[in-house]
N, C-alpha and C positions, 0 to 999 in steps of 0.2 A: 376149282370146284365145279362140280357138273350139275349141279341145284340147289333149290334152296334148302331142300333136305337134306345135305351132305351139312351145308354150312350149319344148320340147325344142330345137327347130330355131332359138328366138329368143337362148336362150341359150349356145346353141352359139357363134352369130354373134357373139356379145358379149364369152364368150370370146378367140374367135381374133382379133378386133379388138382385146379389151385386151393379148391375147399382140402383137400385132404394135406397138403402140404403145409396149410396152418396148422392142423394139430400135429406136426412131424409124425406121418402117421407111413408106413408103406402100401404099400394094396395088401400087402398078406392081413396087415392090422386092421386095415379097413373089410377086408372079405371075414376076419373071423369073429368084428363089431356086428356085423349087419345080417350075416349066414347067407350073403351071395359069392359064389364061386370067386376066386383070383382072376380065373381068365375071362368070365364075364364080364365082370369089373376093369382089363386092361381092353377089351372090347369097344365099351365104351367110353374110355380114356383117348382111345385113339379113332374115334370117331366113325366106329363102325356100326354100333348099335345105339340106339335109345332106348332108355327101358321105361317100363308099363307107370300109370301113372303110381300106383300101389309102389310100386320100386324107390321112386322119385321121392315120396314120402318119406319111405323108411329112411333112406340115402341122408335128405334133409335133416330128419330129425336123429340120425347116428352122431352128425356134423356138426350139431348146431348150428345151423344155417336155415335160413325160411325156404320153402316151396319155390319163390319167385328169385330168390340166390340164383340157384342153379337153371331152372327154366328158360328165364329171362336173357333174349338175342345182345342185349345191350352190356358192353366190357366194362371191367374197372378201369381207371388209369395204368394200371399194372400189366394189363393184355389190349391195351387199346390199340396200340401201335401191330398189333396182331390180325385183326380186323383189316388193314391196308392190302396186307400180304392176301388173307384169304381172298380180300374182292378183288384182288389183282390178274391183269393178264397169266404171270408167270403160273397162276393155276386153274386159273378159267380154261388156258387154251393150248401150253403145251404141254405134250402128253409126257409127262417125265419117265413112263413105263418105258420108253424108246433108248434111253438111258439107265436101266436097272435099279431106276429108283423107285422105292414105297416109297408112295405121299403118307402114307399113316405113320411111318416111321420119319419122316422128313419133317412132320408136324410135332409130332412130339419133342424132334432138338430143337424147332422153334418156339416152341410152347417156354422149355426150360430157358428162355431168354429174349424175350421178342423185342424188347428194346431195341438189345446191341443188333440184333436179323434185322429188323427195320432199318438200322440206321446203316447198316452193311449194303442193303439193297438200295435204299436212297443213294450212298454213295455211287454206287455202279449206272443208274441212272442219271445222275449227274455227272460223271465221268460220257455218259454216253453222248449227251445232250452237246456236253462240248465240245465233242467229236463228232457231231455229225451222225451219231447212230440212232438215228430213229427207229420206229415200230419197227417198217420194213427191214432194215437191215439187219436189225436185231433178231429175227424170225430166219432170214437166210442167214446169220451164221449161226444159230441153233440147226439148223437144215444141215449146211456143211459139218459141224461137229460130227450129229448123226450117220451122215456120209462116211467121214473119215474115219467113226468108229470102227465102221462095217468091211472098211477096204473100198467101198466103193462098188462093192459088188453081192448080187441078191439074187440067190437061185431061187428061190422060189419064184422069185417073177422070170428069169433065163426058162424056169421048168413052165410056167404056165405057157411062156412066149411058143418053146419045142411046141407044147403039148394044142394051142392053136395054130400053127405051120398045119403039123400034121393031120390034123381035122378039115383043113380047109383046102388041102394038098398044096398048099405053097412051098415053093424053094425060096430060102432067105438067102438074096442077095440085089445084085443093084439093080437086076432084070423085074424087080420084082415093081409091078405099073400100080400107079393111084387109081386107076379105074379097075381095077382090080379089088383093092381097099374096098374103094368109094362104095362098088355093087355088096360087099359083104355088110358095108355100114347100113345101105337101104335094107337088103333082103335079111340079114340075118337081126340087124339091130332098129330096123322102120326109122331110119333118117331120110329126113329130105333135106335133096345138097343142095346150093345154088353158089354161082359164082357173079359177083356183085362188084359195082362200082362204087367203092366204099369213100370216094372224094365228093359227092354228091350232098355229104353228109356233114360238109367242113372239115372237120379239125381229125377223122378216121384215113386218114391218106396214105398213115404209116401201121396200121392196122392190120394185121393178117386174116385173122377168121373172126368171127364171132358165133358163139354157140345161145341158140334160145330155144331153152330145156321144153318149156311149155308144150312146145311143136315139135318138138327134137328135130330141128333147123338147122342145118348147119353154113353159115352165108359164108364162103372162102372170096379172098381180096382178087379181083381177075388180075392184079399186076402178079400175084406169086408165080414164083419160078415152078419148075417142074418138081426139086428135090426137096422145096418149101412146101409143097400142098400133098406131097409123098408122105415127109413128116409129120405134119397136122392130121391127116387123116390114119396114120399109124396109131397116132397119140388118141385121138379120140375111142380107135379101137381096145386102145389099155384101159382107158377111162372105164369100159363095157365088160372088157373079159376080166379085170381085175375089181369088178363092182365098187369102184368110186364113185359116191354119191356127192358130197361135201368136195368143189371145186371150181375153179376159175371159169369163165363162160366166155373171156377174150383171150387172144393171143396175138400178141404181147401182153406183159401186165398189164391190166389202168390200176386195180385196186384188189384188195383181198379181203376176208371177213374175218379166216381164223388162222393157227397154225395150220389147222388141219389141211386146210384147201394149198399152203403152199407146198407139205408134202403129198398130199396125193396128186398134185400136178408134177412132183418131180419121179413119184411111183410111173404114171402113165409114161414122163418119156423116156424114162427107163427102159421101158417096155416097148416104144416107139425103136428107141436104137437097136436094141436086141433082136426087134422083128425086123429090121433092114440092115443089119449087119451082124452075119452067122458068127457065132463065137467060135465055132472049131473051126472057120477057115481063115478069121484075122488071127488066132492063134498059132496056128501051120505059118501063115505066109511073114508074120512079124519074126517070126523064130527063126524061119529063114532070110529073112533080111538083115537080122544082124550078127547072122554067119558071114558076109558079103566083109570083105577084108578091106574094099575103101567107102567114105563115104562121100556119096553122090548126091545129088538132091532130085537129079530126075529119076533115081531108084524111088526116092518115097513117095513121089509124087505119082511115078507109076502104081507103087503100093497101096496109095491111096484111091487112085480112078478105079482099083480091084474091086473097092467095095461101094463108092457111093463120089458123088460129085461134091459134095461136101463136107470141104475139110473140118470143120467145125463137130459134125457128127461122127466122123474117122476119130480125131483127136480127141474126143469123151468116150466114146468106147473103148479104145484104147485103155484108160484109166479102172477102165470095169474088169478086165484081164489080167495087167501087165503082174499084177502083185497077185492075184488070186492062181493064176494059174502058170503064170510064166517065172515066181520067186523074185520081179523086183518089186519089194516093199517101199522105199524111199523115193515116192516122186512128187509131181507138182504138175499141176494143170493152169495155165492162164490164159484168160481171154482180155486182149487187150482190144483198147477201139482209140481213135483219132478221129476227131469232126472235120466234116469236112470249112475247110479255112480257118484252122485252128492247131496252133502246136503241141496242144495240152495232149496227156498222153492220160487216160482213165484204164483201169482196169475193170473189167465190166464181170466177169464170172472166175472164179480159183478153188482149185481144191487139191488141200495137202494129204497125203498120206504116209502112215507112221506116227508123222511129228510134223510142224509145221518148215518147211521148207525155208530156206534163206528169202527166197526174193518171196514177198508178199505185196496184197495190198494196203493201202495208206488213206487213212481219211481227214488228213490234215495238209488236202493242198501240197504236198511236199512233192518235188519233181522226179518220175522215175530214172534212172541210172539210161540215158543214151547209148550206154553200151550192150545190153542185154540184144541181143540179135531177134527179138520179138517187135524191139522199139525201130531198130533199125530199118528193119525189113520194110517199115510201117513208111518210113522216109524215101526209099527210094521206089515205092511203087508207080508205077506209070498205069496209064488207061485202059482198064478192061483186064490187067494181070494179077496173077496170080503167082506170088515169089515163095520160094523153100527155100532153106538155108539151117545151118547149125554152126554148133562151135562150141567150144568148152568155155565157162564160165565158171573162172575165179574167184571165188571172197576170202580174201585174203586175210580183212579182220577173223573172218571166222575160221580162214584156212581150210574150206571144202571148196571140192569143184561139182559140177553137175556138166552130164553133157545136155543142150538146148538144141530141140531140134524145135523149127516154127515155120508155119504158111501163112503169108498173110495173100487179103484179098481186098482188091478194088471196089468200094460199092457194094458187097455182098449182098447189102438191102436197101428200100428203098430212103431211109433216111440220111442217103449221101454222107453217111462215115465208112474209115477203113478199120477191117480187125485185122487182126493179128492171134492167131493162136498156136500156144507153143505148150510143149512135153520135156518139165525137166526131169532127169536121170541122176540122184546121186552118184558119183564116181567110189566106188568103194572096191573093195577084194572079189568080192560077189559080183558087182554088175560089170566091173571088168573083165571076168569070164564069160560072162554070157553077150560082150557085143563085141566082136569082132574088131569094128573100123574105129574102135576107141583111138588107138596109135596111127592112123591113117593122116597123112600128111596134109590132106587137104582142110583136116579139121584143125582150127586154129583156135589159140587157149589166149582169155581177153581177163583181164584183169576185170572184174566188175565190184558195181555195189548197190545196194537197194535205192535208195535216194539220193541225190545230189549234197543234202542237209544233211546226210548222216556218213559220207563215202570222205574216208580217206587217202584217196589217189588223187597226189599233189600236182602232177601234172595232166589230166584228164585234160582233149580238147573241146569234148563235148560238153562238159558241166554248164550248167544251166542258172546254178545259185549257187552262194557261199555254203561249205560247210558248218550252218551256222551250230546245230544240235552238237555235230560231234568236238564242235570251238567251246561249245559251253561244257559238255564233258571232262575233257579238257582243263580246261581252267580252274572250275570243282576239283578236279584231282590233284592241280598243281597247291589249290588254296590248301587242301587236307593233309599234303604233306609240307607245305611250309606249317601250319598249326602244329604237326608234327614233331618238327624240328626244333620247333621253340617250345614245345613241351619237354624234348629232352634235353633243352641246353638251361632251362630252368631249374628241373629237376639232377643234373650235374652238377 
């Protein structure tokens, strides 16, 4: 809810709904009791209107019920569990319109039951807690759903990106300088830049920029690389031309206030990548690279220098394209990271389109599959490189393959871990037409599985843990059909 007059005006409706449902009455019964309109009456039913205090009256005394029945913010035990939901995040803060839903109509199926909603939503909340899904996490995959609904891809912000190019006579592409940015940020939008030693500060060391509105300040970390403050200063410019007000003012995360700030932070870099990497030239030059009949890794790594030093930003544009404009629908995006002096292997950003993809992330500790050539890559990097590589990957429970292509990089930032980020490819009828090096010998087809805990490849030499989840499956299933058996040797 967005004040206190929605929730005044929602409970109102809930109210005289639950009043009218004592007398099993419909709204027709009750609009031709009273001589107000049906639709005025479902107006305020679903929390649109309040009516005059003269209304309120009549309402009351159609009802039998007092003034302060209906008036009164305080539930009975019947809608009390009702009251959680209203003051809850899930409507305080995200915008359900983003997903085609009326809250007026969303309210009313919970009105007709707020017990079992309450106790449905508790559950998921406790499910979460167990898992490790906290606020934040809970808010980026509301984000990714949104994402994935879309394909990943938003012309209206591709149209405003054209339509400031063109204004400010830029050419998008990797020529294109932060000092360039930078003087549009001062002159067109009255920023003052500075670049700052942000270790002075303690615990800010890993810190890219910090924005402070008040002075419209912009303080950037002097360790940033070149295609890091290229970024940032892109991003700030979305924040400007796409009038984002409600938003993050560090970067990296520390904290956030609502949903709304962690999507209009992903609006801005939207608009960030789009202004540093042209859509109709990675569209041209992807199209022709997987005409290319073998696959090479120093082809995409040339492909990628085409547009930007960062593979990181290649590989998410990428995902804004491949379905919208080039017909493949079914892919997967992962950002993997490793610490530095640490085996553990995190999944740090992912995003499925269509449907959720095979490999995904896990938030119960469970060890990623050593086979997946994103993980690998992660293993054998050496000092200061940057590794390509692909390969088809197998799930053999599931029986799909995908082709994986991945770059990982040395140190990318300054917090001394490696990523890894990799593009998978369902293999179907469709994307077999359209990539050439699919059957190219250098690519090689690996048996894989999501987690170590859940992979039934008995002899893997990488595994890391017992298949313990897929052992308990297992067993369950053996138990179900011995129960089975001795139900039909009973009943013979």
């Amino acid at each position: 809810m967005n004040s206190d007059s929605d929730f005044i005006k929602t409970v109102f409706g809930l109210k005289l709904k639950q009043q009218r449902q004592k007398k099993n009455w419909s709204l027709q019964d009750l609009a031709i009791k009273t001589g107000l309109s049906k639709s005025y009456l479902n107006e305020i039913e679903n929390g649109k209107k309040y009516p005059k205090h003269d209304k309120i009256i009549q309402l009351s005394e159609t009802l039998s019920c007092t003034f302060d029945d209906l008036v009164s913010t305080k539930l009975d035990k019947n809608l009390a569990p009702f009251n959680e939901i209203l003051q809850s995040d899930f409507f305080k803060e995200i915008p359900l319109e983003l997903f085609g839903i009326n809250k007026n109509n969303l309210i009313s199926i919970i009105s007709d039951a707020p017990k079992k909603v309450t106790a449905f939503i508790n559950a998921l909340i406790e499910i979460s807690q167990n898992y490790n899904l906290g606020k934040e996490r809970f808010y980026f995959a509301v984000l990714r759903s949104f994402q994935e609904l879309y394909d990943n891809y938003f012309p209206e912000i591709e149209e405003k990106v054209g339509q400031f190019a063109e204004e400010n006579q830029l050419e998008i592409n990797k020529n294109l300088k932060s000092e360039t940015l930078e003087n549009i940020l001062v002159e067109k939008f009255n920023y003052t830049i500075q670049s700052e030693d942000f270790d002075v500060y303690g615990a800010l060391d890993n810190l890219r920029s910090l924005f402070i509105p008040e002075k419209k300040l912009l303080l950037l970390n002097y360790k940033l690389e070149k295609d890091q403050k290229t970024f940032i200063l892109a991003k700030e410019i979305g924040f400007n031309v796409l009038e984002l007000k409600n938003r993050p003012n560090t970067y990296s995360w520390l904290d956030f206030g609502s949903f709304e700030e962690i999507l209009n932070n992903f609006y801005a870099s939207y608009f960030a990548g789009a202004l540093l990497i042209s859509k109709k030239q990675i569209i041209e030059n992807t199209s022709n690279f997987f005409l290319q009949n073998n696959w090479e890794p120093t082809s995409f790594e040339k492909l990628i220098e085409n547009f930007t030093h960062s593979p990181e930003t290649f590989y998410y544009r990428l995902t804004n394209v491949l379905s919208s404009e080039l017909g493949i629908k079914d892919l997967f995006y992962l950002c993997l990271v490793k610490k530095e002096n640490s085996d553990k292997i995190q999944i740090l950003k992912e995003l499925h389109l269509n449907h959720q993809q095979a490999p995904h992330a896990n938030a119960t500790n469970e060890h990623y599959c050593r086979r997946w050539i994103a993980v690998k890559n992660l293993h054998y990097l050496k000092e200061n490189e940057t590794l390509t590589d692909a390969q088809i990957s197998h799930y053999k429970d599931q029986g799909i393959s995908y082709l994986v292509i991945s770059t990982s990089q040395k140190n990318p930032f300054s917090d001394g871990s490696n990523r890894s980020y990799c593009l998978g490819i369902l293999l179907n009828s469709q994307t077999i037409k359209k990539i050439n090096f699919i059957k190219s010998s250098s690519l090689k087809t690996i048996n894989v599985g999501v987690t170590c805990e859940s992979c039934s490849i008995a002899d893997c030499e990488v595994r890391q843990a017992p298949p313990i989840r897929l052992e308990k499956e297992y067993f369950n299933l053996s138990m179900k059909n011995a129960v089975e058996k001795m139900r039909k040797n009973i009943l013979n």
